[in-house]
C-alpha positions in Angstrom: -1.0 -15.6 -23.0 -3.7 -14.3 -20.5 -7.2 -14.8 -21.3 -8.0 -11.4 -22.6 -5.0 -10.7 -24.7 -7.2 -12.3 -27.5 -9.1 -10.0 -28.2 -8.7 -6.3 -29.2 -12.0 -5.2 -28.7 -14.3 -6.0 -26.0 -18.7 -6.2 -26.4 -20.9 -4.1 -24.1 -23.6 -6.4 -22.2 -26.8 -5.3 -21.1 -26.7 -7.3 -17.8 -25.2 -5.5 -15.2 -23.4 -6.7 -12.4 -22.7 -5.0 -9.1 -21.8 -1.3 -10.1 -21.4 -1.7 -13.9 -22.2 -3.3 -17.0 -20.8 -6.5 -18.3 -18.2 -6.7 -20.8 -17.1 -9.8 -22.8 -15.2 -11.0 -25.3 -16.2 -12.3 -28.7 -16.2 -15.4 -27.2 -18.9 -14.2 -24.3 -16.7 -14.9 -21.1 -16.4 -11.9 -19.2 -13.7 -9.2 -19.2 -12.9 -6.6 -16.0 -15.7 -3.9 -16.3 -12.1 -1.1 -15.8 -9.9 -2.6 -19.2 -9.4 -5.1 -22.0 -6.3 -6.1 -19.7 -6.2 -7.8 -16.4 -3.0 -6.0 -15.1 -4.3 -2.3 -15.8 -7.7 -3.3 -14.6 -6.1 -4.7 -11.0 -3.8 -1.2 -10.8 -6.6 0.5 -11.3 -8.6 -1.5 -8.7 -6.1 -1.4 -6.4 -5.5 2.1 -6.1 -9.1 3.1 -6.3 -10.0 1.1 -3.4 -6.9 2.2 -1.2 -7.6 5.5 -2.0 -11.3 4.9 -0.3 -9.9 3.6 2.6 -7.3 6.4 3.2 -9.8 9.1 2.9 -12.6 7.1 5.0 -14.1 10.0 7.0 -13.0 10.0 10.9 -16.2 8.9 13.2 -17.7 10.9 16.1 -14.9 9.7 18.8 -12.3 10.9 16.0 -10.9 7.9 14.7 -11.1 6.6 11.1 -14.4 5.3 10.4 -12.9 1.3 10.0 -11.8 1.6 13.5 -15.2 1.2 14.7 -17.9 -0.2 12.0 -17.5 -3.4 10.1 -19.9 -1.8 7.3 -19.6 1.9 6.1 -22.4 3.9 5.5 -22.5 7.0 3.2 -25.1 9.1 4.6 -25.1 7.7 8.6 -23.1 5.4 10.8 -23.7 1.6 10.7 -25.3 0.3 13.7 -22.6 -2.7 13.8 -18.9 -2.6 15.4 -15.8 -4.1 13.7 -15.4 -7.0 12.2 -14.2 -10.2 13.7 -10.3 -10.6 12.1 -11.1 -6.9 10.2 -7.4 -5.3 11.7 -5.6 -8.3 11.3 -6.8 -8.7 7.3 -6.2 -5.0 6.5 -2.6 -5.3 7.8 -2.2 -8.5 5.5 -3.6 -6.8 2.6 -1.6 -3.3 3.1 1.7 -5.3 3.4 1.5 -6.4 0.3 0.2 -3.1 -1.1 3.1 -1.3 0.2 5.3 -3.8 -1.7 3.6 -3.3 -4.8 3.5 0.7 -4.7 6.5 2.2 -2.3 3.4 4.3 -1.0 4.4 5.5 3.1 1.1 6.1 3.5 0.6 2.5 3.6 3.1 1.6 5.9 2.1 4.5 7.9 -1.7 3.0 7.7 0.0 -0.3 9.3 1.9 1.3 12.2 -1.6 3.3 13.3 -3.8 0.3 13.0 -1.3 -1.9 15.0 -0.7 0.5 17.6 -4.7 1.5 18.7 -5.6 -2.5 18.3 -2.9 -3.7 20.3 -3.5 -0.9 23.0 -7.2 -1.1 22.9 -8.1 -5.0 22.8 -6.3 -7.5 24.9 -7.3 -9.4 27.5 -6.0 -8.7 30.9 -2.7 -10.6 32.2 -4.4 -12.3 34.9 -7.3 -14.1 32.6 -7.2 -17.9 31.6 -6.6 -16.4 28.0 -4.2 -13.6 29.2 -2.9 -10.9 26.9 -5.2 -12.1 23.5 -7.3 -9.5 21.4 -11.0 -9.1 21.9 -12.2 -9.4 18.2 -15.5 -6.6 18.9 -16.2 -3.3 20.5 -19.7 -4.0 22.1 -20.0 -0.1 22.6 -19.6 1.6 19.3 -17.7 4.4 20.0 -15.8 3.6 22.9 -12.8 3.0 21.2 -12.3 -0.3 23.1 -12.7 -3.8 21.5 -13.9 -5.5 24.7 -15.7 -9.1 23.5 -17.8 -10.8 20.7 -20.3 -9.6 18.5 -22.4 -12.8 19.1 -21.6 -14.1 22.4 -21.0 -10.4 23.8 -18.3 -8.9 26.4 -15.4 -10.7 27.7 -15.9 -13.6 24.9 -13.5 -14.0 22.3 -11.9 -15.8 18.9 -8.7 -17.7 19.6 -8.3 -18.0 15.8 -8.6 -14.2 15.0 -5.6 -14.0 17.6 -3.6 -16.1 16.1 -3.9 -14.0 12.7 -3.5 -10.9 14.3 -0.1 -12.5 16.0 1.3 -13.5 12.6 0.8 -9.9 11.5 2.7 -8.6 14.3 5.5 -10.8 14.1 5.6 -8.7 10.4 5.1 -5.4 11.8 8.0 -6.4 14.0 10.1 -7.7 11.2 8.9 -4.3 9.2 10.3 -1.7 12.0 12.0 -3.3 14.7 9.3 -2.3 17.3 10.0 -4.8 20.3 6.2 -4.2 21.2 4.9 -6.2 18.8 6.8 -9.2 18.7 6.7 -9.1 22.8 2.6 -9.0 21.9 3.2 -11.8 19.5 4.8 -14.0 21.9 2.1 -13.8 24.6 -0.9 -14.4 22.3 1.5 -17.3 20.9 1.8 -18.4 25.0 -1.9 -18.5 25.8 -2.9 -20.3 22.6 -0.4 -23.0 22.5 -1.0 -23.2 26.7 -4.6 -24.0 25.3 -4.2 -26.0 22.1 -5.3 -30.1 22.5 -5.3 -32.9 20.7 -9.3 -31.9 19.0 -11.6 -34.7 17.3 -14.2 -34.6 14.6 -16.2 -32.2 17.3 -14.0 -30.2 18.6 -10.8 -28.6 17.1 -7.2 -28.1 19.2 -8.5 -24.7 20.2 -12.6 -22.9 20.2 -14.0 -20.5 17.7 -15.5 -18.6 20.5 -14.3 -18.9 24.3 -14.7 -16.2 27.7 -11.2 -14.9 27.7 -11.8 -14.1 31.3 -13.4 -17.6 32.7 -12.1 -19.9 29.9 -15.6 -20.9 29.6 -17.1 -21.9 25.8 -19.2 -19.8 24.4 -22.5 -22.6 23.6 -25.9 -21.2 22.2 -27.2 -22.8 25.4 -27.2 -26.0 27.2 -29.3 -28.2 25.0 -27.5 -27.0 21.6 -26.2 -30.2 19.5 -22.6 -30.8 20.0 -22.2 -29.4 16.4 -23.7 -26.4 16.8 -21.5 -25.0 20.0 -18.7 -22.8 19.5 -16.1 -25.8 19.7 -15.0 -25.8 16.5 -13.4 -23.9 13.5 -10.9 -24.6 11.1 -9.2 -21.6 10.6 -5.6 -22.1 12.2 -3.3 -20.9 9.3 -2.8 -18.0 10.7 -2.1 -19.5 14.4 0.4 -22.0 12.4 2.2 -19.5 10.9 2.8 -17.4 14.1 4.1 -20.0 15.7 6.4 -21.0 12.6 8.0 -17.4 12.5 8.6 -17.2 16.4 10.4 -20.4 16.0 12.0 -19.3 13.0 13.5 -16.0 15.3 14.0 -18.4 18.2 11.6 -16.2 20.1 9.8 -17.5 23.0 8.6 -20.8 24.0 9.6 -22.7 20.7 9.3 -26.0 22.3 5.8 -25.6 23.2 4.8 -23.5 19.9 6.3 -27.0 18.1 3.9 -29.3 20.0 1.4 -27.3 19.2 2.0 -26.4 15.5 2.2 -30.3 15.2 -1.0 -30.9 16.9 -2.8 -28.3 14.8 -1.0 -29.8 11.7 -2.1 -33.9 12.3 -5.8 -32.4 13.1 -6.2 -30.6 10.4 -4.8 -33.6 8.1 -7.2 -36.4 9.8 -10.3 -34.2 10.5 -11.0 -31.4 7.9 -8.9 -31.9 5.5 -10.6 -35.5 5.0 -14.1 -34.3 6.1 -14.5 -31.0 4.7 -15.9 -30.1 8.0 -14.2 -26.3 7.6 -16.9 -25.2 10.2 -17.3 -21.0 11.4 -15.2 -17.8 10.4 -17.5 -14.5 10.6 -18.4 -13.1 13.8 -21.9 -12.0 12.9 -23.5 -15.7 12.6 -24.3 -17.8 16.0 -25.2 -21.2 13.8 -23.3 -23.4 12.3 -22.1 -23.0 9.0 -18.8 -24.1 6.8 -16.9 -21.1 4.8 -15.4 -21.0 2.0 -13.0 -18.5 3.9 -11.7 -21.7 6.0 -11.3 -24.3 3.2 -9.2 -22.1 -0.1 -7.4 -20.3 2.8 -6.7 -23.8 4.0 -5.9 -25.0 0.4 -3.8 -22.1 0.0 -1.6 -23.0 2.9 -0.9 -26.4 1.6 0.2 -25.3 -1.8 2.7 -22.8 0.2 3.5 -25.6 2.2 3.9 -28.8 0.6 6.7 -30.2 2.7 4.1 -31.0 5.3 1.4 -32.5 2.9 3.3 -35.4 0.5 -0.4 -35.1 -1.3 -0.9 -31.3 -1.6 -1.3 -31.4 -5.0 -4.6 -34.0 -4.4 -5.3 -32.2 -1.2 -5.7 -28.6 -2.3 -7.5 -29.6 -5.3 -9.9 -32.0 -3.5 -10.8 -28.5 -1.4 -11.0 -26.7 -4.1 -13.5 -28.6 -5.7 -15.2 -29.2 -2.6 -16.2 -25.5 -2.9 -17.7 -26.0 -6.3 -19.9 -28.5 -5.2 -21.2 -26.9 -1.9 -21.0 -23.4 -2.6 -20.6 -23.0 -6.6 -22.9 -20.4 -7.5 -23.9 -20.2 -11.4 -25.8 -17.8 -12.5 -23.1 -16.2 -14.1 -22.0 -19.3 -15.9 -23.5 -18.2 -19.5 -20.4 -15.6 -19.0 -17.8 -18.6 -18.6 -17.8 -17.9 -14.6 -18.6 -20.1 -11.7 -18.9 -17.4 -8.6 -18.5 -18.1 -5.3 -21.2 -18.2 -2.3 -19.6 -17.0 1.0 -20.9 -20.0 3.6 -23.9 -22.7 4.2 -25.5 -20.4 6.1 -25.0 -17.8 3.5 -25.6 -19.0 0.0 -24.7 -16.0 -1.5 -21.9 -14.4 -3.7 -19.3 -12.5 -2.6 -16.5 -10.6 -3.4 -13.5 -11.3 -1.4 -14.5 -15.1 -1.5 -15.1 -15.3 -5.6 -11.4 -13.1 -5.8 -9.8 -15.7 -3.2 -11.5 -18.8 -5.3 -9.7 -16.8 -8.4 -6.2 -16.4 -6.6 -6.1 -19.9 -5.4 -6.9 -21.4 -8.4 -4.4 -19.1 -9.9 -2.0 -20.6 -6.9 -3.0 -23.9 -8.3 -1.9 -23.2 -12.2 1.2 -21.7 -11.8 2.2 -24.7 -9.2 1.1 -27.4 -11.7 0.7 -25.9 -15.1 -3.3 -26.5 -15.7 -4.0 -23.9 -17.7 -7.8 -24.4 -17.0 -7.5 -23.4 -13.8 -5.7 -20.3 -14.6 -8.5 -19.7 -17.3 -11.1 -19.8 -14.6 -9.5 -18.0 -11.8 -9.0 -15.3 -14.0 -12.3 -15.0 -14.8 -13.4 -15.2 -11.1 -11.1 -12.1 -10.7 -12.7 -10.1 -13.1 -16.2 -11.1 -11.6 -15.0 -9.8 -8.6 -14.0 -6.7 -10.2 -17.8 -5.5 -10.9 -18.1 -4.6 -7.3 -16.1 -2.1 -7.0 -17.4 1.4 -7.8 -15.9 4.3 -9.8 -14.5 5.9 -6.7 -13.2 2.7 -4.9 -15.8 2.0 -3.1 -15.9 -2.0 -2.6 -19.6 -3.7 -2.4 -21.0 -7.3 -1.3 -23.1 -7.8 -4.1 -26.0 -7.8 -1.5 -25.5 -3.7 -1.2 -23.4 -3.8 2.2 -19.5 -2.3 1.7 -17.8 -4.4 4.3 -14.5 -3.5 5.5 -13.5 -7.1 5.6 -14.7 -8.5 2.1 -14.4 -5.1 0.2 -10.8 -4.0 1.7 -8.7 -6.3 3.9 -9.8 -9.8 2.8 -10.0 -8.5 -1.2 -6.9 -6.6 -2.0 -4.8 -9.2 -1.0 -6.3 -11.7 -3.4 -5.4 -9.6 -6.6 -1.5 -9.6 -5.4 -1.6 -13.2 -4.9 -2.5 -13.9 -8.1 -0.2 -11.2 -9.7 2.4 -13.5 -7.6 1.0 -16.5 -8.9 1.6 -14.7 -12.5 3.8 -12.1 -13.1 3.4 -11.4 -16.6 -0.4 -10.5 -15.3 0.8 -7.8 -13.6 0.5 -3.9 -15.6 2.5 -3.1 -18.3 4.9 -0.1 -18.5 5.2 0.2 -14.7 7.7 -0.8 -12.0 6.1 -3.5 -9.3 7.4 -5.9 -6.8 5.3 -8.8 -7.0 6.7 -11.3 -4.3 9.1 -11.4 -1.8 10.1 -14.4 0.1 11.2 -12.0 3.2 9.2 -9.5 4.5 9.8 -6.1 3.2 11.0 -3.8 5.5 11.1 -0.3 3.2 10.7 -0.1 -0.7 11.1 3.2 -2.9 10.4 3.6 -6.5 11.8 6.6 -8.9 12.5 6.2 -12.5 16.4 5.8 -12.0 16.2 3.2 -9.3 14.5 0.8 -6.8 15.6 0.5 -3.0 14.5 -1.6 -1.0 15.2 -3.6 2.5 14.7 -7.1 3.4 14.3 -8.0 6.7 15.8 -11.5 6.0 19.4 -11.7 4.4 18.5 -14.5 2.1 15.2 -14.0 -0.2 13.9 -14.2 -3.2 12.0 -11.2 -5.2 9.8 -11.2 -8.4 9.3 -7.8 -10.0 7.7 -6.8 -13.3 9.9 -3.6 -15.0 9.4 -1.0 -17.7 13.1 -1.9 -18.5 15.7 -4.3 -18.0 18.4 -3.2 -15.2 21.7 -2.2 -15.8 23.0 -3.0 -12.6 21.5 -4.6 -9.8 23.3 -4.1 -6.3 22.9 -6.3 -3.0 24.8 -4.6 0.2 26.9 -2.8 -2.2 28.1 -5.4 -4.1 26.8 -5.9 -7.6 25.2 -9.2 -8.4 25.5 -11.1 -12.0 23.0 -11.4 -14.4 22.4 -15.4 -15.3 19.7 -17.8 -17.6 18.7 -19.0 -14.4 18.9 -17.9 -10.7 21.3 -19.7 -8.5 21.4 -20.0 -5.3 24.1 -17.0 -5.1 23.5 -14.0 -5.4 22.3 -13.3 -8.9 19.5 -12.4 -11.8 17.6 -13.4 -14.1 15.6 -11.1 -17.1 12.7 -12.7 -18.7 11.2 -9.9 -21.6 7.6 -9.8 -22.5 6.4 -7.7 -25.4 6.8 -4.5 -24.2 9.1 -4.6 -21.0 10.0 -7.7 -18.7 10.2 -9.9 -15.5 12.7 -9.5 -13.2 13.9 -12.3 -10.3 16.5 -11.6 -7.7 17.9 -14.1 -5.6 20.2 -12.7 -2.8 22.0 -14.6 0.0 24.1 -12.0 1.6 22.2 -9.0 2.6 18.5 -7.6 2.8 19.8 -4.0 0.6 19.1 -3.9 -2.6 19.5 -1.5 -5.6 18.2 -1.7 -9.1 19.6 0.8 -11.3 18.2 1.3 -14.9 
């Protein structure tokens, strides 16, 4: 039973927080400023703030306003270009969206996104780190991304590559498009051409490097060792692009192994142990450790316990490490401990309170500690003050980035309805998880098609009803207590509809009838 469902009616507070008043329960701990319930309040989120971004107004060289700032501005045009791993999140955050709603906007949002970065950013061939994205467009409307917002043109942000890689390799799984994997490949070639071994100073590859010379980007010469660009901890994303083009036997899997083992033992003896998580945003030239870095590093090692025997202590060690060095608590008489966004930063934020809420959401639903459900929950609805009426998405400082409004905070509400299904909105049809990627999905009231691109997964829906048939490559499947590992079923009701969970072995086409 989810947090809210204990109460019927909720109070009005006079505080106010980001664009609306506080509501609690009887209790005091705070409720979603939209509904009573968490699942209508996130469908209601999620839409509003989609809908913001599909209508963003197009900027003076004609593209979509998000092509060009990292901050939108109502009335004029922010002074700023685009964010550092800003393309790369949105297409992490849409995937999932398009799952969840069957709406071809979405995937058309994808395709356009994917197309103009990949034709507009990389690095030339003939660099020392050929064919990578520049992660900043140092002239505004010049519709090229052509270096770093800090360290200016030519520099760039071998971990923002790496993300953008893994979301190719899923763009490529999504349509079939041969330029994207082929793009994937050679940002996968030049990073794992550059990875090293990496010490408590340095990790395998730089935040910030001339993509051009192969030069370091370094404050200047007398900067402490710990202050150059050397170091970051942000290699999920790197990890995982290397993992899939082994997975498709794509490329040079040999080398992407040496190198997704070398990132693996560094991040196991250096941060994991240290906490050092080090840089993320490209708009800060000190040093500073994210919160970004460690839960997204946490989150990987609950995904992936088969290479951490200790994940359990590991992700929860992180976890808490965020607590203690960024725990912000001036929310607490509301039962919520916020987030700050970095060292350098000590202040709240949106995406990063949402992603403390889905981890720890992670967390519950891998080990059954319902206080950590209790709280993530409650981070969630914090997080859900910032949005506006109309979907606009706010830093609780007054700037609406495209980063921490849209592509890094979407995705942390469908994580957590992944986490928990029975949190997602009754009375509607929703995939909540797939273990392949999705390559089409439509919704109508008889029926639910959809694609996988992998024969074998494993999909978690919530449904207004229970199927009458459900059909896999047209063969029908068997309903059973418990999923097997053939292709089969299994209904779990709720109150007023149900949870569904396919598990499919021999084909990617699937049909739910009702």
């Amino acid at each position: 039973m989810f947090l809210c469902s204990f109460y019927i009616a909720a109070q009005t507070n006079p505080d106010k927080l980001g664009y609306h008043d506080i509501r609690t329960d009887k209790s005091g701990n705070i409720l979603p400023w939209y509904s009573n319930d968490e699942g209508e309040s996130i469908d209601h989120i999620l839409n509003i703030v989609w809908n913001f971004w599909d209508t963003m107004r197009a900027d003076y060289n004609g593209l979509p306003y998000y092509m060009n700032h990292q901050v939108w501005s109502k009335d004029c045009n922010d002074h700023r270009g685009a964010g550092g791993d800003q393309f790369a999140m949105a297409l992490s955050s849409w995937r999932r969206l398009y799952e969840y709603s069957g709406n071809p906007r979405i995937m058309e949002n994808m395709k356009f996104i994917a197309d103009y970065y990949l034709s507009h950013s990389l690095s030339s061939p003939n660099d020392d780190w050929a064919n990578i994205p520049y992660p900043y467009n140092t002239l505004r409307y010049s519709g090229y991304y052509d270096g770093d917002m800090i360290t200016g043109k030519g520099f760039t942000q071998p971990d923002k590559a790496g993300s953008f890689g893994y979301e190719l390799v899923n763009m490529y799984k999504i349509t079939g498009y041969q330029d994207y994997l082929d793009a994937a490949i050679n940002i996968a070639n030049t990073l794992s051409k550059h990875v090293k071994p990496g010490d408590n100073n340095n990790s395998p590859l730089p935040f910030r490097v001339n993509a051009v010379t192969g030069k370091i980007g370094v404050l200047d010469e007398g900067t402490p060792i710990e202050m150059k660009y050397t170091y970051t901890s942000n290699w999920t994303g790197t990890m995982k692009l290397f993992t899939e083009l082994i997975s498709l036997g794509k490329g040079n899997t040999a080398e992407y192994q040496k190198s997704f083992d070398t990132i693996l033992n560094w991040i196991k003896n250096y941060p994991v142990k240290t906490n050092k998580w080090g840089p993320f945003f490209e708009d800060v030239g000190l040093w500073s450790d994210t919160q970004i870095n460690a839960v997204t590093c946490a989150q990987y090692i609950m995904d992936n316990p088969q290479y951490f025997p200790d994940w359990k202590e590991n992700s929860r060690s992180i976890l808490d490490w965020v607590y203690k060095e960024l725990g912000n608590t001036n929310w607490k008489k509301y039962g919520v401990t916020v987030v700050n966004e970095q060292t350098d930063y000590r202040k709240p934020g949106n995406s990063h309170t949402a992603r403390q809420g889905a981890a720890e959401l992670l967390y519950a639903s891998k080990t059954g500690d319902t206080s950590c459900k209790i709280a993530g929950l409650r981070q969630l609805n914090w997080a859900s003050y910032m949005v506006n009426n109309d979907g606009e998405s706010t830093y609780i400082s007054g700037e609406t980035w495209m980063t921490d409004g849209y592509g890094d905070f979407v995705r942390h509400y469908l994580r957590a309805l992944a986490a928990f299904p029975e949190l997602a909105v009754a009375g509607q049809n929703h995939m909540l998880s797939a273990s392949s990627v999705v390559k089409s999905i439509s919704y109508n009231k008889s029926k639910i098609n959809y694609e996988t691109f992998d024969n074998s997964s494993n999909e978690v829906f919530r449904l207004t009803s229970k199927p009458k048939e459900i059909i896999v490559n047209e063969i029908t499947i068997h309903e059973l207590s418990n999923v097997s590992e053939n292709d089969s079923w299994s209904w779990k009701p709720l109150e007023k509809d149900g949870v569904l969970i396919i598990n499919h072995k021999n084909g990617g086409k699937v049909s739910i009838k009702f």
